[in-house]
Backbone as CSV, one residue per row, in Angstrom:
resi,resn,N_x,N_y,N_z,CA_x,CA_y,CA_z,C_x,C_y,C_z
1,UNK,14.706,18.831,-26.744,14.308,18.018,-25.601,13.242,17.023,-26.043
2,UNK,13.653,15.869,-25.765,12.431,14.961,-26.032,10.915,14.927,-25.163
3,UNK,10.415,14.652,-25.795,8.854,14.295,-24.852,8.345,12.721,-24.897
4,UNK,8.458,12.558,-23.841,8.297,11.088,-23.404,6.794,10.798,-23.291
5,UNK,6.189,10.047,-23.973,4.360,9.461,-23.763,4.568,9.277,-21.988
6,UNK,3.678,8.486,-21.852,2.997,8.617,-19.896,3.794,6.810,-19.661
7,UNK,3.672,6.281,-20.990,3.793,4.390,-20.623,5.698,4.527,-20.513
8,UNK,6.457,5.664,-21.217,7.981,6.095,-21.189,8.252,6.609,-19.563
9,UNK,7.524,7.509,-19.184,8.095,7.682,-18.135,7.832,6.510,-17.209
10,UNK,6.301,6.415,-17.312,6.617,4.983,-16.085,7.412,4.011,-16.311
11,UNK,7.853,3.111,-17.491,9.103,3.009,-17.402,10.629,3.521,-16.790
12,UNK,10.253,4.490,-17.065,11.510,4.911,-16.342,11.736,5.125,-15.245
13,UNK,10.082,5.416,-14.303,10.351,5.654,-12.882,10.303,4.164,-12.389
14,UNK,9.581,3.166,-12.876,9.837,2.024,-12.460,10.708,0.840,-12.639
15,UNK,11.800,1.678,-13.408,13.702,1.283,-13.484,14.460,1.894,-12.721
16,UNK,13.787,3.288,-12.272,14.754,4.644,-11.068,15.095,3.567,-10.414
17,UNK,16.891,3.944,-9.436,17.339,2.976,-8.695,16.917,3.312,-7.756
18,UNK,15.532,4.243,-6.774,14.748,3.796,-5.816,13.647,2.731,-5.866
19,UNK,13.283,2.568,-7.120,12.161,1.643,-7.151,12.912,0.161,-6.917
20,UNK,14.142,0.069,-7.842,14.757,-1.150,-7.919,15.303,-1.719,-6.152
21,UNK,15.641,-0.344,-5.704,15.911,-0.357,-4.282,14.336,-1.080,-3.435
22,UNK,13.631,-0.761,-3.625,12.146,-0.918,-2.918,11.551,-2.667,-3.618
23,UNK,12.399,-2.892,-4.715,11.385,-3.978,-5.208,12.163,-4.812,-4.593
24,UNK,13.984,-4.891,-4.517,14.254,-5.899,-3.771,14.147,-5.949,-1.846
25,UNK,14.372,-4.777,-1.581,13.365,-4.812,-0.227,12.154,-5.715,0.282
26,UNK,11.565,-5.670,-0.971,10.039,-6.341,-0.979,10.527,-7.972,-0.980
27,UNK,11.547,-7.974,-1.805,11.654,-9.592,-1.732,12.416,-10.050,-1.119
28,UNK,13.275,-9.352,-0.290,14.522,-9.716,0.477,13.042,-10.051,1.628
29,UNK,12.287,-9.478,2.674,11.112,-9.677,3.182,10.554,-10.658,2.792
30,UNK,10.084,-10.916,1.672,9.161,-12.050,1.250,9.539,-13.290,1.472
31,UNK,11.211,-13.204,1.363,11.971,-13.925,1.390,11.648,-14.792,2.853
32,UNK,11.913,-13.805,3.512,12.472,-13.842,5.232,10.717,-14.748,5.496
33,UNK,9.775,-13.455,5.193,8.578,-14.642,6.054,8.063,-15.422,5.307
34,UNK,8.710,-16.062,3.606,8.265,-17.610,2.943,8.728,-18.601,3.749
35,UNK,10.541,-18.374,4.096,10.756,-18.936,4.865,10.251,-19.714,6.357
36,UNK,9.923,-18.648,7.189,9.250,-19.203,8.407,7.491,-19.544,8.038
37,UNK,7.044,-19.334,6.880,5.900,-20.385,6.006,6.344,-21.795,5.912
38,UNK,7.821,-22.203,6.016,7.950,-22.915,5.267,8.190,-23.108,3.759
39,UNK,7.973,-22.354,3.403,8.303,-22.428,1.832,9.870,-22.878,1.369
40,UNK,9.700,-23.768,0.198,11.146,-24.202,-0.243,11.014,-23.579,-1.907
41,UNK,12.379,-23.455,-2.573,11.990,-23.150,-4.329,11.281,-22.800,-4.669
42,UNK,10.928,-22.896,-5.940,10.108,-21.853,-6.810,8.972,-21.410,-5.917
43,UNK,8.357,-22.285,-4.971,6.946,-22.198,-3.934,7.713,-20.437,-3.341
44,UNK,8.706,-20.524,-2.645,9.388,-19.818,-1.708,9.982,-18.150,-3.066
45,UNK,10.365,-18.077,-4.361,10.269,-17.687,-4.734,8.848,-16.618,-5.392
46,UNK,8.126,-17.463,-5.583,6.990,-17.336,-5.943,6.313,-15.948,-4.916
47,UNK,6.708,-16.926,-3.416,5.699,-16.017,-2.295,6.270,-14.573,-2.558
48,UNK,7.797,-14.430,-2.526,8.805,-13.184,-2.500,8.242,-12.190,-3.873
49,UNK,8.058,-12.847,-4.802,7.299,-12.067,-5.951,5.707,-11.582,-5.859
50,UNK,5.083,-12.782,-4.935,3.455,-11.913,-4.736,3.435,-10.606,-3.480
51,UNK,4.849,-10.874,-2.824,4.934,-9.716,-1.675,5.140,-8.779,-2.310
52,UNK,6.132,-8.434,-3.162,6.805,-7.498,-3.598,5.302,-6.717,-4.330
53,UNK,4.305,-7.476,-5.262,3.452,-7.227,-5.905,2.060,-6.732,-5.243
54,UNK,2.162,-7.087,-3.551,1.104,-6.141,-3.065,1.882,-4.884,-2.417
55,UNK,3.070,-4.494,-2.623,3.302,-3.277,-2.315,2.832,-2.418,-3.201
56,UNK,2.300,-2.511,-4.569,1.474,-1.760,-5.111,-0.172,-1.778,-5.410
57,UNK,-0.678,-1.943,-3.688,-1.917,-2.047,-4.194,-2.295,-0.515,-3.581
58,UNK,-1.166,0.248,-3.141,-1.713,1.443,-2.409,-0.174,2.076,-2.089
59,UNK,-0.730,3.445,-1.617,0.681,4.408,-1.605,1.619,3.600,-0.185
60,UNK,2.383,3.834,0.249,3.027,3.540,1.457,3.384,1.930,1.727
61,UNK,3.577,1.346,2.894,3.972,0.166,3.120,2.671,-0.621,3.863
62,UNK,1.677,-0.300,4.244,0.715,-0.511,4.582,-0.205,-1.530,3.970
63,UNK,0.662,-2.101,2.866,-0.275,-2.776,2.112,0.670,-4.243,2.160
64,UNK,1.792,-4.148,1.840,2.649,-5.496,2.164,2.836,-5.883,3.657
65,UNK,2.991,-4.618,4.361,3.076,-5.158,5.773,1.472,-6.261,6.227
66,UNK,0.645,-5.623,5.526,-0.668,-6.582,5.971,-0.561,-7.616,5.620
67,UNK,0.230,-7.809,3.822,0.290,-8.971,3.767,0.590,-10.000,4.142
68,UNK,2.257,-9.737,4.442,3.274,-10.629,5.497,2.790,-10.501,6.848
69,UNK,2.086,-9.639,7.450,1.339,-10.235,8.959,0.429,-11.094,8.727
70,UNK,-0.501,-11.089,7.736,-1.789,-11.769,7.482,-1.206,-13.083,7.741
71,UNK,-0.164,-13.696,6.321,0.071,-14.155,6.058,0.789,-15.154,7.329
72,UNK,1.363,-14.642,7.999,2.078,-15.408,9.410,1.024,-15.577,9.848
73,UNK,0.150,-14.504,10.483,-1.067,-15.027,11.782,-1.559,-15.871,10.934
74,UNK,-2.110,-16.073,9.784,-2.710,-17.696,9.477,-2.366,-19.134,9.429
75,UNK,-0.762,-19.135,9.345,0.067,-20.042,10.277,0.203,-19.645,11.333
76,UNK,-0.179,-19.025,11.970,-0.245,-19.091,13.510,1.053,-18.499,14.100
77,UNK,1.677,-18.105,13.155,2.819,-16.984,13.669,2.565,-15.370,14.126
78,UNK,2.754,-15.050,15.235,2.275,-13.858,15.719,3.511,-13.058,15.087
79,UNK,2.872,-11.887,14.602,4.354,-10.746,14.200,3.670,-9.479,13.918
80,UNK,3.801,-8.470,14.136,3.024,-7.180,14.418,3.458,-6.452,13.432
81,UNK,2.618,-5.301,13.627,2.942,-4.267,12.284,4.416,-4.045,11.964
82,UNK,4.722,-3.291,13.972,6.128,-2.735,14.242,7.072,-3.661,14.106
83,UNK,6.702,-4.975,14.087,7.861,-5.946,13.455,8.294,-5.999,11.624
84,UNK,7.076,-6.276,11.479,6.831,-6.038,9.673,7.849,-4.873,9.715
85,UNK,7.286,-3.760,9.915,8.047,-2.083,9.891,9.400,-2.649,10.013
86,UNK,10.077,-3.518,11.081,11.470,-2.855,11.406,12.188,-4.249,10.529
87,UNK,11.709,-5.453,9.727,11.811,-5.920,8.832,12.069,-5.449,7.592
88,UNK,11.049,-4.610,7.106,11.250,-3.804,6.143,12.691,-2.873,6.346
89,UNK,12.745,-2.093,7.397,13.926,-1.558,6.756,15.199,-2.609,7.487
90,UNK,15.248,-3.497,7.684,16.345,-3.997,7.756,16.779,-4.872,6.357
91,UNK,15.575,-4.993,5.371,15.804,-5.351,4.302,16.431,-3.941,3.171
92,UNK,15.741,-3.083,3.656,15.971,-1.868,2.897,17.488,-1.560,3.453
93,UNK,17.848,-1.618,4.512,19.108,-0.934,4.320,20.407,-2.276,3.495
94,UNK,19.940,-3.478,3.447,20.180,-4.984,3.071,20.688,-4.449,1.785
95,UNK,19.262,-3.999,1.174,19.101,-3.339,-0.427,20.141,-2.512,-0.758
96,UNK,20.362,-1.244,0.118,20.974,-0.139,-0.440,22.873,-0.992,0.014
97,UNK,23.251,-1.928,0.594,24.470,-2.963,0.168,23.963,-3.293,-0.586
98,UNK,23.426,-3.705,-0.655,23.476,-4.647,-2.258,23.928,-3.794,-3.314
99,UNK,23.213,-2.803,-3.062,23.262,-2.087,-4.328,24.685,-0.700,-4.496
100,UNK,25.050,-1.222,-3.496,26.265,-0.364,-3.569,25.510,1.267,-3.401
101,UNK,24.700,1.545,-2.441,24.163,2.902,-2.377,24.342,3.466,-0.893
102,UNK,24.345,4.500,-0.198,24.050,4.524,0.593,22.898,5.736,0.859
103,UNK,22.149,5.397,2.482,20.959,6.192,2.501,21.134,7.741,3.349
């Protein structure tokens, strides 16, 4: 049996097809509120990659959902947690088509 160092497994848990499931979640979302930012190309890309990247500033969803609310109420778009929330999994179940999985 092999023994994997600590930098091998996180690799590997952060290739598991739940993570891959969760990272495009994050950007299928990022996606959705660059858009009503306004965002076009790489700008609009860009935002979908810094969303995806505060889902790891803490355990749970609590940390991107702030972002993408923050991020609207400062354009002046009202959108609530429980919206964020039911965003998220409408991207997540988006994800698991995509990915040919089901939940």
């Amino acid at each position: 049996m092999k023994n994997n160092t600590v930098t091998e497994v996180g690799d590997e848990l952060e290739h598991s097809p739940i993570n891959e499931i969760r990272a495009r979640r994050n950007h299928l979302a990022g996606y959705w509120v660059g858009q009503k930012l306004g965002l076009l190309g790489g700008d609009l890309s860009a935002y979908a990659r810094d969303a995806h990247e505060s889902d790891y500033e803490m355990a749970g969803d609590a940390d991107i959902i702030a972002k993408l609310t923050g991020d609207l109420k400062a354009h002046g778009v009202i959108f609530s947690n429980d919206e964020a929330n039911e965003l998220l999994k409408s991207c997540h179940r988006q994800s698991l088509l995509d990915s040919h999985c089901t939940d």
